[in-house]
N, C-alpha and C positions, 0 to 999 in steps of 0.2 A: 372490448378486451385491449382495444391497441389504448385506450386514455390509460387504464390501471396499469399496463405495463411503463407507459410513459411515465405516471408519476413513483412505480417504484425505480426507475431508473434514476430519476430526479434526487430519490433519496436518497438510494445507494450512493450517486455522484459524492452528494455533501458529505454523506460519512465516509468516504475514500478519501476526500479531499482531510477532512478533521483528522482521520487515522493519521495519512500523510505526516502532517504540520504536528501531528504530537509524539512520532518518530523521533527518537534523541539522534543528535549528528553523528556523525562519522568521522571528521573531520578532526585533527590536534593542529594547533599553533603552534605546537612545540617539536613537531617531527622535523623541522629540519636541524633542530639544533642536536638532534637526539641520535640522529644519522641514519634512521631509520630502523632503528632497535626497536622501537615503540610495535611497527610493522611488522616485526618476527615475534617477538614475546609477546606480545597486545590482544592475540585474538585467541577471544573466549568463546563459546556460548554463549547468548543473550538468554539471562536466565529472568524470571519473573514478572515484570509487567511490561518490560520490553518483546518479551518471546510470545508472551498474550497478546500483545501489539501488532507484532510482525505475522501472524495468526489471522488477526484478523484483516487484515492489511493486505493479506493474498487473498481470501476468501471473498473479502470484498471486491477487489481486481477482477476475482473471476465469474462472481452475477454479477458484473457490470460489463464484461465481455459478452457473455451470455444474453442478456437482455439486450443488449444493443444489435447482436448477429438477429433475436428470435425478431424483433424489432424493426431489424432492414429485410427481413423474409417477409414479416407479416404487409409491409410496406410496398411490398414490391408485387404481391397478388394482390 
């Protein structure tokens, strides 16, 4: 039990990590010229394949948390 959990940790890992890296930035080059207008008027909802993203992207975080505590349990008897 504890290999199969190992290798679905393994996987979860890479796909946290992919999810991660295909997250768009956050970031503007141009907030400071902006004054920070960008920062009050700017924030929307992340609508469509960002908010699918961010979706899975928790979901993922959290059977990787998961797996890792059942993982230091099973480890440890």
């Amino acid at each position: 039990m504890y290999d199969v959990l190992l290798i679905a940790l393994i996987i979860v890992s890479v796909l946290l990590i992919i999810a991660v890296l295909m997250l768009p930035s956050k970031t503007n080059a141009a907030s400071a010229l902006s004054g920070g207008a960008e920062a009050l008027f700017g924030k929307q909802k992340a609508r469509g394949f960002e908010a699918g993203l961010r979706r899975i992207t928790a979901g993922l975080g959290t059977i990787f948390i998961v797996l890792a505590v059942v993982m230091a349990y099973l480890s440890s008897n």
